[in-house]
Phi, psi and omega in degrees: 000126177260146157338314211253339216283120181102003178271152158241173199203135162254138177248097134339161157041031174267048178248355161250169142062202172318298200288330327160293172287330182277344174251314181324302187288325186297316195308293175328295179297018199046035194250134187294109183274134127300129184237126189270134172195125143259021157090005163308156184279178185293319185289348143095035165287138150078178197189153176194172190235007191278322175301335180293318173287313161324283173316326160282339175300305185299319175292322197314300193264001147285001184052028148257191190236146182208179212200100175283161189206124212235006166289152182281092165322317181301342187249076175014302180278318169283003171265320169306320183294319182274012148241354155322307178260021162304294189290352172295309162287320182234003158086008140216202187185138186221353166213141190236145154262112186247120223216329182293149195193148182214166170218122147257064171306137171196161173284149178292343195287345186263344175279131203264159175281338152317300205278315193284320172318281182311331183303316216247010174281278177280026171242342179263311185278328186313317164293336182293265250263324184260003161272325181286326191293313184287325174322294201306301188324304212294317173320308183324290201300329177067005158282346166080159179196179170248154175225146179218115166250139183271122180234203173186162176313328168317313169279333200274331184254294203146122136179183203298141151087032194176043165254025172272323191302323170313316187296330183315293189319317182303288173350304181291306194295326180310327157317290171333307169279001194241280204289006195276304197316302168322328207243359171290329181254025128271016168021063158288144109264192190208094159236164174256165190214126172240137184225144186260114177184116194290122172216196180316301205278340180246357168332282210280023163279322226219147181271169173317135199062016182261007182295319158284345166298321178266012191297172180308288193294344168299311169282347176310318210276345165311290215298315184285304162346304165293356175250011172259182172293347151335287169312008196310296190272000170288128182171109208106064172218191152200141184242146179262064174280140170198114218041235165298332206266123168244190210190149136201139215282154165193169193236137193256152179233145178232115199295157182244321193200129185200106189236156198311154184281346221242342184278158164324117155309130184290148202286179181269023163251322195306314190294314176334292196280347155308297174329302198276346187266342172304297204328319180288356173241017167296115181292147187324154155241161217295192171187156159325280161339269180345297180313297207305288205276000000 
């Protein structure tokens, strides 16, 4: 008996990487993957169908059942399909994983509308166009699912050299939090997964020997878990995988100045020195490093 068993589940960006380890595991817990890729380099050039195949062969010969699908997250018409053909082959959908992803790292002073435009295509609208199409179906179906976005640190903290990708990223978790609320009495969750984790696309991320430490398959066993029935009340979050270490990320305030509503407003030196006398008790801010090491 598997987490999953009788579920059905879409992976974006499952022909590799990440996306790659969540239909595998999803495969394990027993849920039927459509596994989506269009087959493209990390920069999100060229297109094929054989990795998509690679990857159902492996759920295959694993005694799970899968479905490869070679459509474009970026297309409207093709995201209504690839969730068409959940129900078409397995006759509903109860989880979406939105997982495609591509990077044009460049520093900003170097950043071209080339390098940003795409980025933020497919990591943004790419989240976009198969959450409404899979959201409405599950609204249909009246069973309530999960949807899980992949967002990252990049966005949620920061790092050098990724504000187009950071911006994708931010974005997406901000989707996240507004559609988890929407999607509550239709007992949707909604949560993000930003995962730290060496694959094709973050090699040159990581220092040298970190591939098993960072593997892949390290972050999968959250995400399927967050997609049983277990997670029923889990939803509006974000989790920080990063090897063994899960993590959530939440977001905190620290008052600075708070004077009666009814009093002067402050001039702009008083709110200075208010400001400047908080500071010592504002906490580090976070980073990559902390997180990844």
């Amino acid at each position: 008996m598997g987490l999953l068993d009788g579920k059905v589940a879409i992976v974006t960006g499952a022909g590799g990487g990440l996306g790659r380890c969540h239909a595998l595991c999803l495969a394990r817990e027993g849920a039927a993957v459509v596994v989506n890729d269009l087959g493209g380099a990390v920069d999100g050039s060229g297109e094929g169908s054989r990795v998509a195949e690679k990857v159902v062969e492996e759920i295959r010969a694993g005694g799970g059942t899968g479905l490869a699908n070679f459509g474009s997250v970026t297309d409207a018409e093709e995201s209504e399909a690839l969730i068409d053909a959940a129900f078409s082959e397995f006759g509903r959908l109860d989880i979406l994983v939105n997982n495609a992803g591509i990077l044009r790292d460049k520093s900003f002073k170097k950043m071209t509308e080339d390098l940003w435009d795409p980025v933020i295509a497919v990591h943004l609208k790419g989240t976009y166009f198969p959450t409404r199409a899979a959201y409405n179906r599950m609204i249909e179906q009246g069973e309530g699912g999960r949807i899980i976005m992949t967002s990252s640190t990049s966005g949620l903290i920061g790092n050098f050299g990724q504000t187009n990708y950071g911006a994708a990223k931010a974005g997406i978790a901000g989707f996240m939090r507004c559609l988890a609320i929407e999607a509550l009495k239709a007992q949707i969750t909604v949560n993000v997964l930003a995962p730290n984790a060496y694959s094709r696309m973050t090699a040159s991320l990581f220092p040298e020997g970190s591939e098993n430490r960072f593997a892949p398959e390290r972050v999968s066993p959250a995400i399927a878990w967050l997609c049983s029935d277990e997670a029923a009340d889990i939803t509006g979050r974000q989790f920080v995988i990063s090897g063994n270490r899960v993590s959530l990320l939440y977001p905190a305030a620290l008052e600075i100045a708070n004077a009666a509503p009814e009093a002067e407003p402050f001039t702009p030196s008083e709110i200075g020195e208010k400001i400047k006398e908080s500071m010592a008790q504002w906490p580090e801010p976070a980073t990559v490093p902390k997180l990844l090491f």
